[in-house]
Structure formats: structure tokens, C-alpha cells
C-alpha positions as CSV (number, residue, x, y, z in Angstrom):
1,X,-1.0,17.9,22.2
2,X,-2.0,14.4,20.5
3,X,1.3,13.5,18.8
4,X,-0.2,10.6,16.4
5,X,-3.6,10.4,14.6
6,X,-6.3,8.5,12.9
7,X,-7.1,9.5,9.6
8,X,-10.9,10.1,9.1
9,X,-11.3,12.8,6.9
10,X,-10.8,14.0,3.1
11,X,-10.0,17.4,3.5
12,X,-8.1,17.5,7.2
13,X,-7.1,14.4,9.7
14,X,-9.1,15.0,12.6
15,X,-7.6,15.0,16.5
16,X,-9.0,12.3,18.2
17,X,-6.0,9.1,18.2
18,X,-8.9,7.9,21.2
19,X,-10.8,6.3,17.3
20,X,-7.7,3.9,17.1
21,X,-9.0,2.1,20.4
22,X,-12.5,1.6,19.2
23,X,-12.7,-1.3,16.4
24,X,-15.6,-1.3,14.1
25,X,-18.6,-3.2,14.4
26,X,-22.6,-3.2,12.8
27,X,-25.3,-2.8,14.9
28,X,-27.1,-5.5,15.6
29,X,-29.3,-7.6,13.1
30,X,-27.5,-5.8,10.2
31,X,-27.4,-7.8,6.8
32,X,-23.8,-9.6,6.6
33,X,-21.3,-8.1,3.8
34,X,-23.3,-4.3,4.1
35,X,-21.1,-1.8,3.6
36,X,-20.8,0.9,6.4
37,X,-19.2,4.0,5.1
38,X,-18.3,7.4,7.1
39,X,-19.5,10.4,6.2
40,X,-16.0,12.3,6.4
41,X,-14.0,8.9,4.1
42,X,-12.2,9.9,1.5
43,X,-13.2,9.5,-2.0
44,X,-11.8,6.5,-3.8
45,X,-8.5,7.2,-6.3
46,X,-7.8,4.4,-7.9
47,X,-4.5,3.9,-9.6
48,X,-2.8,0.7,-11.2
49,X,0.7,-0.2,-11.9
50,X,1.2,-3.6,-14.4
51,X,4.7,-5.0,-14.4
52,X,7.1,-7.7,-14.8
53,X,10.3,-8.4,-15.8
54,X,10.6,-6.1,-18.7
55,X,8.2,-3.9,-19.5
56,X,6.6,-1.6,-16.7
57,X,3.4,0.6,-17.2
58,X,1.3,2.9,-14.4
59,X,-2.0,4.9,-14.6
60,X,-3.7,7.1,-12.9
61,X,-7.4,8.1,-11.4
62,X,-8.9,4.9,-13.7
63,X,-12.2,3.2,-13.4
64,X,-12.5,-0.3,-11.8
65,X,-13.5,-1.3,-15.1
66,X,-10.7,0.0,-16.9
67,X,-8.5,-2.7,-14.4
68,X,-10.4,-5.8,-15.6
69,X,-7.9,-6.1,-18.8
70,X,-4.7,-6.5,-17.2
71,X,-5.9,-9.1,-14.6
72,X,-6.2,-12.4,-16.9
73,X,-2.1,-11.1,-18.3
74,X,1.1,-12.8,-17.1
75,X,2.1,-9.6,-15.8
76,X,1.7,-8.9,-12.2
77,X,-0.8,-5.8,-11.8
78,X,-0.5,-4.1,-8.5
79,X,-4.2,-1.6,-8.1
80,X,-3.8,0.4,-5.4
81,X,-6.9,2.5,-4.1
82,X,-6.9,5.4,-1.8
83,X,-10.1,6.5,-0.2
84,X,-13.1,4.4,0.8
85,X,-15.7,7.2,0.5
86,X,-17.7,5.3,-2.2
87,X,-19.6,2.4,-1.9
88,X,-20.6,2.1,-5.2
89,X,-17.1,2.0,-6.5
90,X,-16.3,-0.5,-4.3
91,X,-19.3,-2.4,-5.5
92,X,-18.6,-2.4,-9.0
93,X,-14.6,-3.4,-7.5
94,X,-16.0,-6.4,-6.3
95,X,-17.5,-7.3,-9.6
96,X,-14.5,-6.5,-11.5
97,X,-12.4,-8.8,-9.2
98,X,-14.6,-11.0,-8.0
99,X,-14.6,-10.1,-4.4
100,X,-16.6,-11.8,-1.6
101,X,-19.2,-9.3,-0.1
102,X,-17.4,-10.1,3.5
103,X,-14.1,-9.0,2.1
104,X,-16.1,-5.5,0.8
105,X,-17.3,-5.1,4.3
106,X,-13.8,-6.0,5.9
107,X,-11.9,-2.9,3.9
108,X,-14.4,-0.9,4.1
109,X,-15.8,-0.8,7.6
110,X,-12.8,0.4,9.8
111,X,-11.2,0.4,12.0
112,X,-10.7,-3.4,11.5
113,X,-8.0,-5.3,13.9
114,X,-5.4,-6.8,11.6
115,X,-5.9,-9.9,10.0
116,X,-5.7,-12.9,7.6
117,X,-8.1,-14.6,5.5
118,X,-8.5,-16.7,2.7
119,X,-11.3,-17.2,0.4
120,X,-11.7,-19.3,-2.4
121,X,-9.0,-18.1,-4.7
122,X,-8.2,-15.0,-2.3
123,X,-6.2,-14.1,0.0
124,X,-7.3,-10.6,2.5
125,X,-4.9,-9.6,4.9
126,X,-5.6,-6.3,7.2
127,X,-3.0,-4.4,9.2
128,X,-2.0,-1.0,10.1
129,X,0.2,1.1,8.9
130,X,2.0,3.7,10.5
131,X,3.5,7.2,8.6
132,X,6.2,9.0,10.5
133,X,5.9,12.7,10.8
134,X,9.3,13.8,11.8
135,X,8.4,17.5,11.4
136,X,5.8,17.2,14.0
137,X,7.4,14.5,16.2
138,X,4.2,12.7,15.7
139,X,3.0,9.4,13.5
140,X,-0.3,8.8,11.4
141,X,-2.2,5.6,11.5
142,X,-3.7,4.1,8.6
143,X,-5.8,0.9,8.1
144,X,-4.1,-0.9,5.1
145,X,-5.8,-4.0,3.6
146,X,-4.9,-6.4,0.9
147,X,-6.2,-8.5,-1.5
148,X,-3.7,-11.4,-3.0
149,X,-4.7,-13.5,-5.7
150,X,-2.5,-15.3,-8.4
151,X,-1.7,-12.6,-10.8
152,X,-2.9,-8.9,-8.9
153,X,-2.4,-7.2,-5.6
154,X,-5.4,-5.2,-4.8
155,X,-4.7,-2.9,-2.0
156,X,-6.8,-0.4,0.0
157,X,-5.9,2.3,1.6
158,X,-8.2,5.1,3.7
159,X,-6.8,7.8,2.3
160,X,-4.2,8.8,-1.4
161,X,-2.0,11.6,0.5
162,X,0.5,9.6,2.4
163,X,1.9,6.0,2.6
164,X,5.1,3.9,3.2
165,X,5.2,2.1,-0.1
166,X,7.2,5.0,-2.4
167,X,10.1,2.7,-2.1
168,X,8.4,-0.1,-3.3
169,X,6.8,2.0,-6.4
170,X,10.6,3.3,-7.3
171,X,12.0,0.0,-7.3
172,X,8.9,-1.5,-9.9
173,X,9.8,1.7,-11.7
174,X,13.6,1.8,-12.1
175,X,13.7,-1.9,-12.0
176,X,15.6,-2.5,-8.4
177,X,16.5,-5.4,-7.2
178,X,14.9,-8.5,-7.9
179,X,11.0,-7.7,-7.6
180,X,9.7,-7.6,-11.0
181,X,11.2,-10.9,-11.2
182,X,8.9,-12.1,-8.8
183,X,5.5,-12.6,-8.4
184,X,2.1,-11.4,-6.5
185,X,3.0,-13.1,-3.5
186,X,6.1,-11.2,-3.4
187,X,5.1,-7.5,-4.5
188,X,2.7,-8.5,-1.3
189,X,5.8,-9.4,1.0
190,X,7.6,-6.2,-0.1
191,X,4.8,-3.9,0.6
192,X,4.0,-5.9,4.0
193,X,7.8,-5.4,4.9
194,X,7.6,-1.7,4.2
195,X,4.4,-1.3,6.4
196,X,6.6,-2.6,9.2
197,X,9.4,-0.7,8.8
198,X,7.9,2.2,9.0
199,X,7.6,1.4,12.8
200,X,10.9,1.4,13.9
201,X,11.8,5.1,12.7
202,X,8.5,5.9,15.3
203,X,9.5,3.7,18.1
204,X,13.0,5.6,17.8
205,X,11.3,9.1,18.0
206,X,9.4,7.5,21.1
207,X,12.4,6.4,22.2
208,X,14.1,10.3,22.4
209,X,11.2,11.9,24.0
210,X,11.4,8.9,26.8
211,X,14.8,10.2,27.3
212,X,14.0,13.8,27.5
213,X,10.8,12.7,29.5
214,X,13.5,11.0,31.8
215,X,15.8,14.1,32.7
216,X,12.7,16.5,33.1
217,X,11.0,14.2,35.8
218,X,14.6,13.9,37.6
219,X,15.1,17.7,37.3
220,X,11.9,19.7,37.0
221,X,8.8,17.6,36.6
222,X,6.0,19.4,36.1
223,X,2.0,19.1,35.6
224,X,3.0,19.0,31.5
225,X,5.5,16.1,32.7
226,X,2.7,14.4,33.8
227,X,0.5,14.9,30.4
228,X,3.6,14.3,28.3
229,X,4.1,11.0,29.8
230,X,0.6,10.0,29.5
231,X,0.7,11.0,25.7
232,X,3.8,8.5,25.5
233,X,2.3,5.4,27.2
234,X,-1.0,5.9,24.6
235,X,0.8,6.3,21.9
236,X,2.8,3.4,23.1
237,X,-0.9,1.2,23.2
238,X,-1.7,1.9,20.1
239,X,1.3,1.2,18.3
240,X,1.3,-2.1,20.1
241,X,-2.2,-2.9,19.2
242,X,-1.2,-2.1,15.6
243,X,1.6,-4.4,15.5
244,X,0.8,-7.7,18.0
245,X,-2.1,-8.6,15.9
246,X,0.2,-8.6,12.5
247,X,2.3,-11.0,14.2
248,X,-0.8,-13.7,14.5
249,X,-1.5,-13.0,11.1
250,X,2.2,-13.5,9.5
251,X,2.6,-16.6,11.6
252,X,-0.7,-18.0,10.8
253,X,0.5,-17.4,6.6
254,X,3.3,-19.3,7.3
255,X,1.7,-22.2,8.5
256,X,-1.3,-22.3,6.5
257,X,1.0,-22.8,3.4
258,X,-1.7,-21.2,1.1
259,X,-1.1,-22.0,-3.0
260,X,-1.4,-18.3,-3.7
261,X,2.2,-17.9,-1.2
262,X,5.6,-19.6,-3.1
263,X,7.6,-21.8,-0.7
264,X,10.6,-19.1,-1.7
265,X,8.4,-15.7,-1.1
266,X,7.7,-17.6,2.8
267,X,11.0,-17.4,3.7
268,X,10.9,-13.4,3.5
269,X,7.8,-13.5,5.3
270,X,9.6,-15.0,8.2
271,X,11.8,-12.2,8.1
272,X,9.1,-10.3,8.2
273,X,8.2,-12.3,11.0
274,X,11.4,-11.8,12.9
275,X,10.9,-7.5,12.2
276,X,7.1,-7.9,14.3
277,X,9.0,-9.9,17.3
278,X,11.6,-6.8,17.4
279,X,9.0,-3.9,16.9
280,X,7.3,-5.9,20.2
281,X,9.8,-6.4,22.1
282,X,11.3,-2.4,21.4
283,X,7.3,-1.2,22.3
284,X,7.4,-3.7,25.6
285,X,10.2,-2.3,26.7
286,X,9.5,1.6,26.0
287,X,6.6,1.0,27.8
288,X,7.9,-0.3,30.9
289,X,10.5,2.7,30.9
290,X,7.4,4.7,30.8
291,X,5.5,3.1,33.5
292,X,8.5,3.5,35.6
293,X,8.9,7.8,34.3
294,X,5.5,7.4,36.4
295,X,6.8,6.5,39.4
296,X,10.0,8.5,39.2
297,X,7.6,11.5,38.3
298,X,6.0,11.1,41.8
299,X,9.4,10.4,43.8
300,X,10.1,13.2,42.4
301,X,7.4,15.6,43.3
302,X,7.5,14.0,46.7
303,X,10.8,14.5,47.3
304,X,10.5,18.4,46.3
305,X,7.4,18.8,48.9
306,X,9.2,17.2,51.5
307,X,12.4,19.8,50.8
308,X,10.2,22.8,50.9
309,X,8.1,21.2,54.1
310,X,11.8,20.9,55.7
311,X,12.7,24.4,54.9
312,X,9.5,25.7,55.8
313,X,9.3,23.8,59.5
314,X,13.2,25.1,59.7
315,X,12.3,28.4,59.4
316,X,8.6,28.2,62.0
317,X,11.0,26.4,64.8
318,X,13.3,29.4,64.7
319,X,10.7,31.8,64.7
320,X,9.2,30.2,68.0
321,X,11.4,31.5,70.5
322,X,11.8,35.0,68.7
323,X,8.1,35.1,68.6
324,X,7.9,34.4,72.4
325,X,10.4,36.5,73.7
326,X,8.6,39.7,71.2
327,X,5.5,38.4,72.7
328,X,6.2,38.8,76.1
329,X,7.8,42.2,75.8
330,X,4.6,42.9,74.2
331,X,2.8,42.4,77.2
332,X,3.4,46.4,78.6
333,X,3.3,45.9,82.1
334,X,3.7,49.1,84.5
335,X,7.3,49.2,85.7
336,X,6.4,51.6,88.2
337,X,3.5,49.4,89.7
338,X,6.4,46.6,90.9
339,X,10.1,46.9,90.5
340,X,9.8,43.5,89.1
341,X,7.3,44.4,86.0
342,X,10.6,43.7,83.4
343,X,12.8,45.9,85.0
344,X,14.6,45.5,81.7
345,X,12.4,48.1,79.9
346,X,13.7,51.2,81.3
347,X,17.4,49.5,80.6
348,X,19.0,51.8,78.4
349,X,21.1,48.7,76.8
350,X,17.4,46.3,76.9
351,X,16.4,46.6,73.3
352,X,19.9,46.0,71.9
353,X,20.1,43.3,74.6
354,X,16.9,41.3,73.4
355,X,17.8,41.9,69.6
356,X,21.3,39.8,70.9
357,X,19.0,37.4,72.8
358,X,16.9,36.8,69.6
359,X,19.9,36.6,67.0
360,X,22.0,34.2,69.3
361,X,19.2,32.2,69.5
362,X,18.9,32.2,66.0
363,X,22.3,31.2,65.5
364,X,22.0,28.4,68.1
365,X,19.2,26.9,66.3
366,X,20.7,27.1,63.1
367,X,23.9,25.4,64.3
368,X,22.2,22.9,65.9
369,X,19.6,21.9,63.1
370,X,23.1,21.9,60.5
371,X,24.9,19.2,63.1
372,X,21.3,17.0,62.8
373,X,21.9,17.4,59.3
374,X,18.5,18.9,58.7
375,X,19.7,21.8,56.6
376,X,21.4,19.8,53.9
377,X,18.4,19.9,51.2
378,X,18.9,17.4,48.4
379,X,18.6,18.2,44.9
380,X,18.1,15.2,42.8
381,X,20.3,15.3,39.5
382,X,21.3,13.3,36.9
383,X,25.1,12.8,38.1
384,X,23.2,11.9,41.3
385,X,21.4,8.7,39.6
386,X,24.0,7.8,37.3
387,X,28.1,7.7,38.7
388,X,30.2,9.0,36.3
389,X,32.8,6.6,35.0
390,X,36.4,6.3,36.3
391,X,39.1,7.3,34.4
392,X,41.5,4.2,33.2
């Protein structure tokens, strides 16, 4: 079972995580700044939230045109949009906020690998976030783009139903902290800093099934083994593909300086720097552990066959002789032909006699394969791998 997902759809978020892998692209000759939208996006909900240090005001399902007033205010107006299914919404969006038809095609056209560019008085940035599903062991991933100018944040989202910016909408609400001090640049840098911290509650779920993944391979790997640990290492590609790019763009904002970025709201991006080298190094490592599950996974099932191939060649070898010595009784020759045609069949003691013959030959073999130390079948364990610790 696929454990993460790509949202694609209004009404359900189709299987398939393969559509992370693929990045978008127009078919050849196509007309620069056309907008390609899928048939399943969501429809567009556009909501707004216009804030600063003491008043605070949100509201719902609006019109791009009903934005347009709050934009040329001192306040700092965060419009957030869920769903790309419209392209004539986001047309009229980009006449509303002025928006080059290349940044249009950028936010709408996914899956787009996460970047950073600035326009004239504009600033789009495109990542992807990740949405923990705890219930079902299992993450979403979500293309996320923004659009920083000097007094608004316009972000994107592909879909309204889940994100990881609630804590950054109850902290403009109730006032936390210090962000309706601040300004665009740093509403940006709080909702950036979410987007990556929603990785680390994922890469810790990923890093529990390793372990579990880890004890079943030792113990009792199996062909689901096998699947499961496949399931890990793509889930681990993507997440790493989400992430490594973010990095380029976060270090190319710090250095480009832009005016639209304070000199005080770069020093939290560094931080947020500092979180993408973590979430890289934690994903490098998970996936080496699950590179080596691979090769455990087939000492493991080697090691089993060659246990039951022992047993099995134990058990032919002492069937040899008893298979001989049944075979040549079951030859029937006439015993009163030739006094030497097994004389031993008109014995009264001969068929106790050859069951003695065949059980201490049995018991020969067996003694002598336990001194060559061929009966002593390992079973590979966990206390096995790891010594227990001595007791100070």
C-alpha cells in the first residue's frame, strides 16, 4: 500500500505518489505563460487575511477583485488560494496583482521543482509541502507557491482541505509572538518555516517503520518485507527531491539580498536554512539504513535456504544406507536355489536384526554429522546482532 500521495483531485486524492517524480512541462512549440490546467484540479477558494499590529480582519470564499483594496494599505494582507482548477480566476489574479504571465504558468502548471525567482517588484518562490497523516502512517505532498511583494503574500496552494500553516493563522489571530509586528517578508519566513517543519514529524514516522523493517528482515523476512522496504526507499526519493531543491532556493535568497527581504527577516531564513541541511542529512541517512535493510533482507533469506538445504541433505545422507540395505532385501532371491541367496531371510531374528542394522546406522550418522557440527542450525536474532550490555 502507497503510504504518501500526490494530490490531484477535488473530490478524492488519487494513488499514484509515481506523479511526484514526473515534473511538469508544455509540449513543444506551446505559447510561453499558457496556462495548463488538469481536468481533476481543484476549484480555486480564495480567502484573505489583512493584519498588522493592532487590528486583524479575515474573509472568506472572496473574488480576486474584492482583494485589490487592501493591497495599496499599510497593513500586511496575506491571500491565500486553494485550488488551481480555474484559469480564468487566475487570470483575472494576475490583473488584480499584477502578475507576470510566467509566474501564472509557474503556479499553475505542476508539478513544478522548487524554486526562486524575482520579477520586477516580485518575488515567486515554489516548494513542496508535506502534510503528515499519522492515522494512516502516511504523508501528502502538496506543491506550495508564493508570491512576495512589499505589502501582500499571495500564496497558492493545489488544494483548501489540508495544510501546515494553522499555526501560523492562530498566531495572526490571537496575536502570538512577534509576527504582526513584522512585515511580508516575514509572514513569508513563518509560513516557509512551517512548510519545513512539517518534515521532520514524517522523517520520524519513516524512521519507526525502518526500525520495525529492521527486526522483521532479521527475524522473518518475507516477500511483503521486500515490498515494504521498497515503499520506504521511494518514499525516501521523494521527500528528498522535495526538500534538496528548497535548499538552492533559501541559499540563493540569502545571497541575492533582494529589497523586498529585511536584513533582520534573513537572519530567520538562515535558520531556516540550517532546518533544510538537517531534514537532508536525516533523509541521507534513512536512506542508507534502507539500502542496507536490502542487503540484510537477502542475507537473510539466504541464510534460511541454506538452513533448510542443510537439514534437508542431513536427512537424504541418512536415508542412503537405509535405502540400500531395504533395497537389497528387496531383491527376493530364492533361498532354496543356493544356501547363500541371504540366508538371513529365513532367520527367525533377520527382520528385527536389519531394523537394528538400519537404526544404529542411523544413530552413527547422526552422532557423527553433530561432532562436524552440521546439526547446529543457526537462527539469526536480534540478541545475536546486538550483545547485550554488561552489568556495572
Amino acid at each position: 500500500m502507497n503510504l504518501f500521495k500526490q494530490w490531484r483531485s477535488p473530490s478524492k486524492r488519487a494513488e499514484g505518489a509515481q506523479d511526484f517524480f514526473n515534473y511538469s512541462y508544455q509540449s513543444p512549440g506551446t505559447i510561453p505563460g499558457t496556462l495548463r490546467i488538469a481536468q481533476n484540479a481543484c476549484s480555486p477558494q480564495i480567502s484573505l487575511i489583512d493584519y498588522d499590529a493592532e487590528n486583524w480582519l479575515r474573509a472568506d470564499n472572496i473574488s480576486p477583485e474584492e482583494c485589490s483594496k487592501h493591497l495599496d494599505t499599510v497593513s500586511v494582507s496575506w491571500v491565500d488560494i486553494g485550488g488551481v482548477g480555474d484559469s480564468d480566476i487566475f487570470q483575472r489574479l494576475g490583473n488584480v496583482f499584477g502578475l507576470h504571465p510566467l509566474i501564472l504558468e509557474d503556479i499553475v502548471n505542476i508539478p513544478q521543482r522548487s524554486k526562486l525567482e524575482e520579477y520586477d517588484n516580485q518575488l515567486l518562490i515554489i516548494m513542496q509541502m508535506v502534510v503528515f497523516q499519522p492515522e494512516r502512517r502516511g504523508f501528502l505532498l502538496e506543491q506550495v507557491s508564493f508570491i512576495l511583494s512589499d505589502h501582500y503574500l499571495l500564496t497558492v496552494q493545489e488544494e483548501d482541505e489540508e495544510d501546515s500553516f494553522g499555526s501560523i493563522r492562530d498566531r495572526l489571530k490571537y496575536n502570538k509572538g512577534s509576527i504582526r509586528k513584522q512585515g511580508a517578508d516575514f509572514l513569508a519566513y513563518a509560513l516557509w518555516d512551517a512548510v519545513i517543519d512539517g518534515f521532520f514529524p514524517v522523517l520520524e514516522m519513516i524512521g519507526d517503520r525502518i526500525e520495525d523493517l529492521e527486526d522483521e528482515v532479521v527475524i522473518s523476512p518475507t516477500p511483503q518485507t521486500l515490498s515494504a522496504i521498497h515503499q520506504v526507499k521511494r518514499e525516501l526519493l521523494a521527500l528528498r527531491r522535495a526538500i534538496w531543491p528548497q535548499r538552492d532556493a533559501i541559499s540563493l535568497l540569502i545571497r541575492e539580498n533582494s529589497h523586498l527581504i529585511q536584513p533582520d527577516t534573513l537572519q530567520y531564513f538562515r535558520d531556516c536554512y540550517d532546518h533544510t541541511i538537517m531534514l537532508i542529512d536525516m533523509i541521507e541517512t534513512y536512506r542508507e539504513l534502507a539500502s542496507g535493510l536490502m542487503d540484510v533482507y537477502l542475507s537473510s533469506v539466504s541464510n534460511k535456504m541454506n538452513e533448510v538445504m542443510q537439514l534437508l541433505t542431513v536427512i537424504s545422507t541418512i536415508f542412503i544406507p537405509l535405502t540400500f540395505i531395504s533395497g537389497l532385501y528387496g531383491m527376493n532371491f530364492n533361498t532354496e536355489k543356493s544356501p547363500w541367496n541371504m540366508p538371513e531371510l529365513n532367520w527367525q531374528y533377520g527382520y528385527i536384526f536389519c531394523l537394528g542394522v538400519m537404526g544404529g546406522i542411523t544413530m552413527i550418522l547422526l552422532f557423527f554429522f553433530w561432532r562436524k557440527g552440521w546439526l547446529r542450525i543457526q537462527s539469526f536474532k536480534e540478541d545475536t546482532l546486538m550483545p547485550k550490555p554488561k552489568n556495572r
